[in-house]
N, C-alpha and C positions, 0 to 999 in steps of 0.2 A: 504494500500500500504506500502511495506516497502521499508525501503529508507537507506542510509547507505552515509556518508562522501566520498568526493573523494580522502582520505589518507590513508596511512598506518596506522593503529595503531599499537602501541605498545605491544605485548605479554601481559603485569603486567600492561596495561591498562586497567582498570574494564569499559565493557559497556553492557548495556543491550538494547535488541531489544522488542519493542511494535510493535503495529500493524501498526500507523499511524503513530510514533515518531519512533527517535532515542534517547533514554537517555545515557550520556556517562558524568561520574562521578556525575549523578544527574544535568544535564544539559540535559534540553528536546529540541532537536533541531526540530522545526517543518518539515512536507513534505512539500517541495517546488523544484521545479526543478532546483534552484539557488542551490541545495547542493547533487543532485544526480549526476552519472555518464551522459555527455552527448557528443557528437558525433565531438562535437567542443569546444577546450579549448585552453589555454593557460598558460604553467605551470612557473616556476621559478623555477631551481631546487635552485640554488645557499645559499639558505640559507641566504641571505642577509637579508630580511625584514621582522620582526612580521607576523605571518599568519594572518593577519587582517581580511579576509576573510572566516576562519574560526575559531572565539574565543574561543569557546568548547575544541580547546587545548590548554589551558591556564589553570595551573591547579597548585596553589601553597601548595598541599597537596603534591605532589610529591617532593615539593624542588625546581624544577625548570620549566621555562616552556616547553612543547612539541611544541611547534610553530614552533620552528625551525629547529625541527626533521619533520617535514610536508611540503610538499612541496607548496608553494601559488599554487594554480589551482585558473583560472578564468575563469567558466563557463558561455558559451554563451548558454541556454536552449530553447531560441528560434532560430530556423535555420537561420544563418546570412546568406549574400550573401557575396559570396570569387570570389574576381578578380584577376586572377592571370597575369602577365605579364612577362612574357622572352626576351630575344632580344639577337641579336650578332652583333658585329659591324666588317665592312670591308673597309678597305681603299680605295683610288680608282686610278689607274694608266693613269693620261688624257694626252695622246700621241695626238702629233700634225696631223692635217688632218685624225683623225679617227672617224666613226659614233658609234660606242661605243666604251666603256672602261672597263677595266679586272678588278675585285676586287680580294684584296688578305686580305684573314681572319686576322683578329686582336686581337679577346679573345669575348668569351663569358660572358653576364652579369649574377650577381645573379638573384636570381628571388625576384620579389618583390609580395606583397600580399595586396592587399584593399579590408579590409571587413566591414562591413554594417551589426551592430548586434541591434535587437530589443531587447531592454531590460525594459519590461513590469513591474509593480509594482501595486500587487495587497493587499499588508500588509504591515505593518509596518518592520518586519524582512527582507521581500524585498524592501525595501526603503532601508535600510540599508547597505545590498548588494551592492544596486547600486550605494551608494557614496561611499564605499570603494572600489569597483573597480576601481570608479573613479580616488579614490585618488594614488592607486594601478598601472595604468595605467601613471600616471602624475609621480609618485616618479620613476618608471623603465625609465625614461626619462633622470633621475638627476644622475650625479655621486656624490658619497660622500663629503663631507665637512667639512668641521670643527669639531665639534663635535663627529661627527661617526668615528666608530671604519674605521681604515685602510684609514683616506681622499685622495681623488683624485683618489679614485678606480673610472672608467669608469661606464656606466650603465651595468646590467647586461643584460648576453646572453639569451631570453626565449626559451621557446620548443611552437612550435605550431604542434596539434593537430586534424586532420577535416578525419571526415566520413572514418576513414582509408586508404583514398588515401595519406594525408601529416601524415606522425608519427616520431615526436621526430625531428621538424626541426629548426634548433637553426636560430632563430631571432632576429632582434634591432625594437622595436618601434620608426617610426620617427617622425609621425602626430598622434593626439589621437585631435578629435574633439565631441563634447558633448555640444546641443543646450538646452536650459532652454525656450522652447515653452510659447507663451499667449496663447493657445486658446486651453487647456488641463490645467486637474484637477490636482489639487498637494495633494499628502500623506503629513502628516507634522508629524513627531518625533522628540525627545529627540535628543538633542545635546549630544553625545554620550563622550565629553570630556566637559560637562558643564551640567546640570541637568535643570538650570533656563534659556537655551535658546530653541532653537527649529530649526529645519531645513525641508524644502521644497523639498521632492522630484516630478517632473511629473512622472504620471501614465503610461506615456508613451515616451518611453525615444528612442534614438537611436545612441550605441555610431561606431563611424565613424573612423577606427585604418589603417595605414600603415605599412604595415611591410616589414623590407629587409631582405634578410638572410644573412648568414656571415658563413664561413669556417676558421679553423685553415687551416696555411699551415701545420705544420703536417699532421691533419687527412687528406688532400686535398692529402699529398704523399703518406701517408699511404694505402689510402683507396678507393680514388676513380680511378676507369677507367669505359671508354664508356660502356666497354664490362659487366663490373659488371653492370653497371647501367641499362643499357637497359634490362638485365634478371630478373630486379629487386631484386635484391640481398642488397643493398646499401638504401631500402628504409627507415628500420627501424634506420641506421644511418643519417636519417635528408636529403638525397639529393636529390633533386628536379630536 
């Protein structure tokens, strides 16, 4: 099977394709569905954080790193369940001695997004995955601080990605839930920022994400009306 990164590479990035691997500067990245193209993701473009999620482009032959020319993709490989929820709200007009009452429209809400992703762990490289999603999903929560470049920056906007009905639809994670099961087997690896410890992942994982969406009022005047929407015109601009 051949399998390829969910990034861009770079032109004068040297990589070569095998059969089963990817080799990309003498970095053999195994086939695992955690690093192919899949139906459901969620990207970062903003360039804010280490590609953790993909270290392969890390490469200090070059001078510096390509991490941050990549965009984080967070591949969900096995098909989550996506709950989506809409609403609009309407005031209500309660006039004396009447058996109903008129509603008059108020504004429509964003739509929000609850998904339910299995995230399976069958090796070590996928053990690995899944804590850095983890950790990946927990940091897009955080806005900067002290030490980081630019503090008090807000968390970043992501793009969510699913079966080509949602494309390119800028999100905030609000909940990110992640259970550490008894009665499932745990992969154990390399502390990956300590060599003499170890860490536990289960085999069988399920991370639990809330997401809302968000619009600029620019692109909101720029870009959207009913009429573009419903022809579907508007969809690869993020709007739901």
């Amino acid at each position: 099977m051949l399998i390829y990164a969910n990034t861009t590479i770079p032109q004068n990035f040297e990589h070569y394709r095998t059969i089963n691997t990817v080799i990309i500067l003498g970095v053999t990245v195994m086939a695992t569905p955690y690093k192919t193209k899949q139906p459901v993701y969620l990207k970062d473009p903003s360039g804010r954080f280490a590609n953790i999620l993909n270290p392969e482009y890390a490469d200090t032959r070059l001078g510096h790193s390509l991490q941050l020319q990549t965009p984080m993709v967070l591949n969900f490989p096995f098909t989550p369940t996506i709950s989506v929820i809409q609403s609009a709200n309407y005031s209500s007009y309660d006039l004396t001695h009447t058996n109903f009452q008129q509603r008059a429209f108020e504004s429509a809400t964003n739509m929000d997004l609850n998904i339910t992703a299995p995230m399976i762990v069958r090796n070590a490289e996928e053990a690995l995955y899944v804590y850095n999603a983890a950790l990946f999903l927990r940091a897009a929560m955080k806005m900067t601080f002290g030490q980081d470049d630019n503090p008090g920056s807000p968390p970043p906007v992501l793009r969510f990605y699913a079966h080509g009905i949602y494309e390119n639809v800028p999100c905030m994670i609000r909940d990110f839930t992640w259970n550490l099961d008894s009665d499932i087997d745990y992969v154990e690896i390399p502390d990956p920022k300590n060599s003499k410890k170890t860490i536990r992942i289960p085999v069988m994982n399920m991370f639990v994400l809330s997401l809302s969406t968000t619009y600029s009022p620019k692109s909101v005047r720029e870009n959207f009306s009913v009429k573009q929407y419903l022809a579907g015109n508007l969809k690869d601009k993020g709007y739901v």
